[in-house]
C-alpha positions as protocol buffer text, in pm:
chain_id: "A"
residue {
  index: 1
  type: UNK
  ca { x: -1286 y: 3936 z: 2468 }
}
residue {
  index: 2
  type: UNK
  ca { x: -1668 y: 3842 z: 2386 }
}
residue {
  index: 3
  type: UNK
  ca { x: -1688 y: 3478 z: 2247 }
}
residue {
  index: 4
  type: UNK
  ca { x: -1805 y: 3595 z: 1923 }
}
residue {
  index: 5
  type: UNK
  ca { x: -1477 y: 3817 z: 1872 }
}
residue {
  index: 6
  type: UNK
  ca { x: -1295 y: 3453 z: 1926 }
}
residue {
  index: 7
  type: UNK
  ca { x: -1483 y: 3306 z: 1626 }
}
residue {
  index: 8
  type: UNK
  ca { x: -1476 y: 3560 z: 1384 }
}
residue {
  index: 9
  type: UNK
  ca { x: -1091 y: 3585 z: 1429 }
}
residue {
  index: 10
  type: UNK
  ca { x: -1089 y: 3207 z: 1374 }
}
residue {
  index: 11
  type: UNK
  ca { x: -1284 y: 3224 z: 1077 }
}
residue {
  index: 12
  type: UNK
  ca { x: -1087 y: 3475 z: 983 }
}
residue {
  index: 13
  type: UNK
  ca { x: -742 y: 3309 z: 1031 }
}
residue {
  index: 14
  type: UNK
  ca { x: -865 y: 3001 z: 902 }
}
residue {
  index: 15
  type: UNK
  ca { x: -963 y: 3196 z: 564 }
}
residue {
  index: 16
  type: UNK
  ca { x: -645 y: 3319 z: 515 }
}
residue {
  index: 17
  type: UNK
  ca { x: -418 y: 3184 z: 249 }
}
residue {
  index: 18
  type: UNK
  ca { x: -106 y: 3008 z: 315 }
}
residue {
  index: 19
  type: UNK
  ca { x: 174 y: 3203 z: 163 }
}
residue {
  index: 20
  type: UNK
  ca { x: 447 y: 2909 z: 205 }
}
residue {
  index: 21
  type: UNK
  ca { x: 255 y: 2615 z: 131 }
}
residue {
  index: 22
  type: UNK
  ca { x: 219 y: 2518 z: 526 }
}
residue {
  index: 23
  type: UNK
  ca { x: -116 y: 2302 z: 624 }
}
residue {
  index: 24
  type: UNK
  ca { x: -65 y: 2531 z: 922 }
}
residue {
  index: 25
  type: UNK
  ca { x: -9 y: 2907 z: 1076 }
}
residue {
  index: 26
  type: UNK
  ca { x: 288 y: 3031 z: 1275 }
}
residue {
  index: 27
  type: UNK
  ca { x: 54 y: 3057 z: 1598 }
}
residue {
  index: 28
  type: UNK
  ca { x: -61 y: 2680 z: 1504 }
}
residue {
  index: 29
  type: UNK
  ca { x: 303 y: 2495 z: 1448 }
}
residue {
  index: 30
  type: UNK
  ca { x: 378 y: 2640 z: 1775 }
}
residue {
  index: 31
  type: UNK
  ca { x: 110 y: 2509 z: 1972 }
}
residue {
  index: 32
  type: UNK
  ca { x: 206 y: 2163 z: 1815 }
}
residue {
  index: 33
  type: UNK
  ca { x: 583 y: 2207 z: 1925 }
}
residue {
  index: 34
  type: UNK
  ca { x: 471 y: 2293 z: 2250 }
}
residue {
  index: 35
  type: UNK
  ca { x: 237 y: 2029 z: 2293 }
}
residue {
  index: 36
  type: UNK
  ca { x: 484 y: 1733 z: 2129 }
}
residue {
  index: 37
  type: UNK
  ca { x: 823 y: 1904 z: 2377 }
}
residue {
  index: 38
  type: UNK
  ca { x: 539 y: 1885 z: 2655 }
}
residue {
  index: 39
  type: UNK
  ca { x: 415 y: 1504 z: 2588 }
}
residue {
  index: 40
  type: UNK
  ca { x: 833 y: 1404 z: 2532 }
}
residue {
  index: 41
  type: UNK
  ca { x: 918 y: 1533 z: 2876 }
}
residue {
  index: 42
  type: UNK
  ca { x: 609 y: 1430 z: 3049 }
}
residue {
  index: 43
  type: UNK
  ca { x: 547 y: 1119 z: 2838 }
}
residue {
  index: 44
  type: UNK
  ca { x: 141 y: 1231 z: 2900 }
}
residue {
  index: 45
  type: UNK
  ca { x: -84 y: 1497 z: 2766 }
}
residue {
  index: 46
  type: UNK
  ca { x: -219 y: 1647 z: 3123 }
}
residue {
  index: 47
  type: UNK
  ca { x: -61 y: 1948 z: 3327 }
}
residue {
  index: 48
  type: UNK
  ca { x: 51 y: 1817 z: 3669 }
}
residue {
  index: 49
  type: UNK
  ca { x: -262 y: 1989 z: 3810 }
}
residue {
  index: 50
  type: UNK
  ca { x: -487 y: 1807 z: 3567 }
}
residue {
  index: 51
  type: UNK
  ca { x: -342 y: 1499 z: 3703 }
}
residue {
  index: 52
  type: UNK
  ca { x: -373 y: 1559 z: 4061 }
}
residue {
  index: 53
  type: UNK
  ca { x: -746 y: 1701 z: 3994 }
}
residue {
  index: 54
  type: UNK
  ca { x: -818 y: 1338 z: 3833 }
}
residue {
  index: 55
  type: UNK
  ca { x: -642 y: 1138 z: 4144 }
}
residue {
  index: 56
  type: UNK
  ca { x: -882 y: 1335 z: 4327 }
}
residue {
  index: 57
  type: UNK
  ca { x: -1142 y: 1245 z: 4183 }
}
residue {
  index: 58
  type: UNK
  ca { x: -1028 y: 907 z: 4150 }
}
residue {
  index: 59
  type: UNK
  ca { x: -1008 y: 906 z: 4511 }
}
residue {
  index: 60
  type: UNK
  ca { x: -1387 y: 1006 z: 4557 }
}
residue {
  index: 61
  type: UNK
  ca { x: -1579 y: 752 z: 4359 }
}
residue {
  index: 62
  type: UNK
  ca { x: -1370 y: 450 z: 4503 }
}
residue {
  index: 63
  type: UNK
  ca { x: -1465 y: 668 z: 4865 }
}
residue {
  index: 64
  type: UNK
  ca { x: -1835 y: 653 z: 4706 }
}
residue {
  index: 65
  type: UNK
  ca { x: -1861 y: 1014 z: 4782 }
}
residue {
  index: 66
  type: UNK
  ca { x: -1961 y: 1085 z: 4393 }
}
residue {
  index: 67
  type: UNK
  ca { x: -2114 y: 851 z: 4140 }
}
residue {
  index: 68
  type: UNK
  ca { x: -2030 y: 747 z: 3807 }
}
């Protein structure tokens, strides 16, 4: 999909009118469950490989093999 498919279905969405009073769309409350079940499980907001990726590079700059 060409980016500016993406923004004209956001703008779109985001001009459609809420038919039950919601602040938010069906496609939108579940995103936020699945980000809050993810953060009470994990207790943090990163994927496992996010986290390793960041120990990685952790591991570099006190290596000095990469600069701040």
């Amino acid at each position: 999909m060409r980016n500016d498919q993406t923004n004209e279905s956001a703008v779109t969405i985001a001009r459609m009118p809420r038919s039950n009073g919601s602040p938010f769309t069906c496609r939108e409350w579940v995103a936020l469950l699945q980000l809050r079940r993810r953060y009470q499980v994990g207790h943090d907001l990163w994927s496992a490989e996010e986290v390793e990726r960041l120990r990685f590079l952790r591991w570099l700059y006190t290596k000095g093999q990469m600069a701040s």
